[in-house]
DRENROFI-702641 format. One record per residue: residue in three letters; x, y, z of N, C-alpha, C in turn. Coordinates in steps of 0.001 Angstrom, whole numbers, plus 500000, padded with zeros to 6 digits. Atoms other than C-alpha are relative to their C-alpha. Layout:
REM residues N
ALAXYZXYZXYZ ...
***
This chain:
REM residues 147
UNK500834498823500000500000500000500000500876501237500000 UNK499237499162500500501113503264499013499844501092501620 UNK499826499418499278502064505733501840499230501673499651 UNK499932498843500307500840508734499843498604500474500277 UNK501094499634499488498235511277500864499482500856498755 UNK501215499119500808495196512934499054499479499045499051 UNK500178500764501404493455511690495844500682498842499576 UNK498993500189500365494577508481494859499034498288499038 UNK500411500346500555493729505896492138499298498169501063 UNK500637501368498615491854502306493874501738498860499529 UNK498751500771500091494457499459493744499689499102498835 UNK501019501072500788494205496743491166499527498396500858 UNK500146501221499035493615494197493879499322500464501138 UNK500998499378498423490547495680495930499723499084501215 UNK500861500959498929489689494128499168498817499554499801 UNK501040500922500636487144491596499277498293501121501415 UNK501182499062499301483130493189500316500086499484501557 UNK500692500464499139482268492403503574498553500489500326 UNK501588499562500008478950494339503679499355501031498888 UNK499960499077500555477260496921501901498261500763500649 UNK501683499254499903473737499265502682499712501352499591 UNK500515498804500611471828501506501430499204500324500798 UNK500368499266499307470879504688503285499219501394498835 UNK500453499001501002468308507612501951500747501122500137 UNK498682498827499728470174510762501515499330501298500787 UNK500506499292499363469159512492504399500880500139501128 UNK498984499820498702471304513705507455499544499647500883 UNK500395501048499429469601511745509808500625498679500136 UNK499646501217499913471280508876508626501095499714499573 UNK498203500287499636474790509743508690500291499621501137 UNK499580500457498444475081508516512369499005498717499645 UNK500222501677500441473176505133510541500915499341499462 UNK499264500245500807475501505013508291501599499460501063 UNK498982499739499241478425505414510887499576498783500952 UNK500290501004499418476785502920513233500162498733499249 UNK499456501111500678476750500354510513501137499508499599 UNK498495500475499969480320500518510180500407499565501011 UNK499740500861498788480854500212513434499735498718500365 UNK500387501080499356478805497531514254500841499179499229 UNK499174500925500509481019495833511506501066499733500419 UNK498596499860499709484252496331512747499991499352501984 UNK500464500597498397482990495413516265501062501256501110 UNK499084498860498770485076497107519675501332499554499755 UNK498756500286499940488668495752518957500556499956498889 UNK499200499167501209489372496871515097500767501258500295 UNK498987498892499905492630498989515565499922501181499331 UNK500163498693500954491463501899513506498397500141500235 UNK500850499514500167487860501919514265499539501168500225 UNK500559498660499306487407505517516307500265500697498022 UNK499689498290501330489388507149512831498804498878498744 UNK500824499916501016487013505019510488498393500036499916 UNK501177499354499771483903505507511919499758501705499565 UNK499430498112500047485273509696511799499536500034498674 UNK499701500581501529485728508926507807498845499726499438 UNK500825500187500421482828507711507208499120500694500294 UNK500942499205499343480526510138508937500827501597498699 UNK499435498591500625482667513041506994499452499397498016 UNK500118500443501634482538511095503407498482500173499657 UNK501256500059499527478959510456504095499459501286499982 UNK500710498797499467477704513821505333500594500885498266 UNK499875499454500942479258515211502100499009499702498811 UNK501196500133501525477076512837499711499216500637500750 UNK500959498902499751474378514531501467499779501382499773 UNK499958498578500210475328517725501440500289500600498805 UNK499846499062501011476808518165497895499987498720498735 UNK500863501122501021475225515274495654498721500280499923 UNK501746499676500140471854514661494187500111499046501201 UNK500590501182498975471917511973497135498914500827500980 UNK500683499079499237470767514955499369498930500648499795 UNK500962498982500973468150516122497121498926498440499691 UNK500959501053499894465597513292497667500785498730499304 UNK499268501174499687468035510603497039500976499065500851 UNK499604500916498986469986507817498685501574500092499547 UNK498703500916499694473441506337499522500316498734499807 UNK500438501972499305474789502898499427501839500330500728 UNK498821500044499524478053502564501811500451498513500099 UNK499164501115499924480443499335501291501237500028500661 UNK498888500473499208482908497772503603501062499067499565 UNK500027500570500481485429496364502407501211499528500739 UNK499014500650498796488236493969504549500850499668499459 UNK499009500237499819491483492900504102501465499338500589 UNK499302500206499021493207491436506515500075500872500967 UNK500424498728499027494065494609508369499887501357499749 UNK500481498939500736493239496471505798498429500494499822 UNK501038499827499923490086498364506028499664500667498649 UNK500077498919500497488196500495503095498714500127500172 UNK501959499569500315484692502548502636499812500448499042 UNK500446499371501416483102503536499979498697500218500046 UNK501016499131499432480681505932499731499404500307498595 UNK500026499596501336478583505414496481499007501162499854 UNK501201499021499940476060508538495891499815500168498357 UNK501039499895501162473720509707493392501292501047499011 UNK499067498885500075476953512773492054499844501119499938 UNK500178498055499281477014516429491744500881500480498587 UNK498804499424501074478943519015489359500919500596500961 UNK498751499448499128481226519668492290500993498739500047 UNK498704500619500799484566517779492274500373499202501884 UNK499873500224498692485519516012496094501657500865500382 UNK499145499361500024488494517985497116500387500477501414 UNK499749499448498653490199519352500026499750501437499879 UNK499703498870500197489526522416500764500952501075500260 UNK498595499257499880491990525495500508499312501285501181 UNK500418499135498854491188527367503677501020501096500341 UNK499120498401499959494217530195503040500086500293501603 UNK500142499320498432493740531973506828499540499031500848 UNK500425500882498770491912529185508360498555500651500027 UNK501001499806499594488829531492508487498644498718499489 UNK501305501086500096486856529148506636499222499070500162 UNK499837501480499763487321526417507717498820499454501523 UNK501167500313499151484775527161510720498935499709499611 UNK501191499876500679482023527386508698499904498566499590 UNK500700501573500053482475523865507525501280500057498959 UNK498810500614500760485191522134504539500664499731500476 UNK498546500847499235487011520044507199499950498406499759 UNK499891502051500389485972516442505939500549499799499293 UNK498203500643500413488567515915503641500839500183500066 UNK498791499690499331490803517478505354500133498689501188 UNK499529500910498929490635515154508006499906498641499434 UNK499619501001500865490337512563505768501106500108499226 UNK499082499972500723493087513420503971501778499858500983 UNK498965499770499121495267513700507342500275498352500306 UNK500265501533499430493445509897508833500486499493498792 UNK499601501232500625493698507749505879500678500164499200 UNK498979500385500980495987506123504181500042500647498777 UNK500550499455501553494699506753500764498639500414500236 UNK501165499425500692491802508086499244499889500703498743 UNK500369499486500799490022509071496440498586499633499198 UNK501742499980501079486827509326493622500268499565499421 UNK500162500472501091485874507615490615498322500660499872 UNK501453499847500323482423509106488669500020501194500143 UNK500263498375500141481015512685488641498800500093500008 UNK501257499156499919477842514474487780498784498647500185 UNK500878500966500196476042511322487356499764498876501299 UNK500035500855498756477009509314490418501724499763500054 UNK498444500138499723480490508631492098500212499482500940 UNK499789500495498840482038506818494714501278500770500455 UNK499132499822499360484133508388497257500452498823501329 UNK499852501016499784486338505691499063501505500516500877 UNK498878499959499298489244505398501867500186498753500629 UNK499318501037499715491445503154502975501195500054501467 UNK498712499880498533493290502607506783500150498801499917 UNK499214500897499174495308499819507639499959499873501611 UNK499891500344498869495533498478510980501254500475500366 UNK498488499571499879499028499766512751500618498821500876 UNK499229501160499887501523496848513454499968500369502011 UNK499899499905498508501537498739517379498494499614500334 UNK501091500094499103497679498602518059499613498068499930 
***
C-alpha cells in the first residue's frame, strides 16, 4: 500500500466486500451510516474511532453536495482485508469535484470544509471515481503493526 496522501487511484487488487447498505440521503442517517460501520468492525478493530470519523465526513458530504441529498439515497460498502480496512461511499453525484479544501487563513474552515481534510490527514489513501452522474468516494486505513 502506498504511503501517499490525498486523491489516489483504487488498487488493482481491491479488498474483498464484507457488507454493503443503502441509506436515503438524508442527514439523519449519517450517524446510521456510521453505526453500521461500526457495528462491523465490532470494539477491537485497531482503527475503528478514525474510520467511523471517515465515514461520517465522506457520508455527510454525499448529502450535502450530491443529488443523494436532494431526495436521494446512499449505498456505503465495507470492504476487509486482513488489516486492511476500506469505505466507499457510492452517491447519486454532483457538478462539484471532492476535494480538500483550501482554507488560506483558516477562516473558513469554521464554517464547515474540514471532511477531507481530516480525511486526507486519517487515511491512508483516498480518492473518487464518477462525477455528475454518480460517484464513489472511498478510503482506505490499515491496521498499525503497534495497536
Amino acid at each position: 500500500m502506498s504511503d501517499e496522501r490525498g486523491p489516489a487511484a483504487p488498487s488493482d487488487d481491491p479488498p474483498k466486500t464484507a457488507a454493503r447498505c443503502r441509506f436515503a440521503g438524508e442527514a439523519a442517517q449519517v450517524s446510521r451510516a456510521r453505526r453500521f460501520v461500526a457495528g462491523l468492525l465490532g470494539d477491537n478493530w485497531p482503527t475503528a474511532d478514525e474510520v467511523t470519523l471517515l465515514t461520517s465526513e465522506i457520508v455527510s458530504n454525499a448529502v450535502q453536495h450530491s443529488g443523494s441529498g436532494d431526495g436521494g439515497g446512499f449505498e456505503v460498502a465495507v470492504l476487509l482485508e486482513g488489516r486492511l480496512i476500506r469505505v466507499e461511499v457510492r452517491d447519486q453525484g454532483g457538478s462539484s469535484v471532492p476535494q480538500v479544501a483550501d482554507t488560506g487563513n483558516g477562516s473558513d474552515v469554521l464554517a464547515g470544509g474540514r471532511g477531507l481534510m481530516i480525511v486526507d490527514v486519517l487515511a491512508d489513501r483516498w480518492g473518487y471515481e464518477g462525477g455528475e452522474h454518480g460517484r464513489v468516494v472511498w478510503f482506505e486505513i490499515a491496521g498499525k503493526p503497534d495497536d
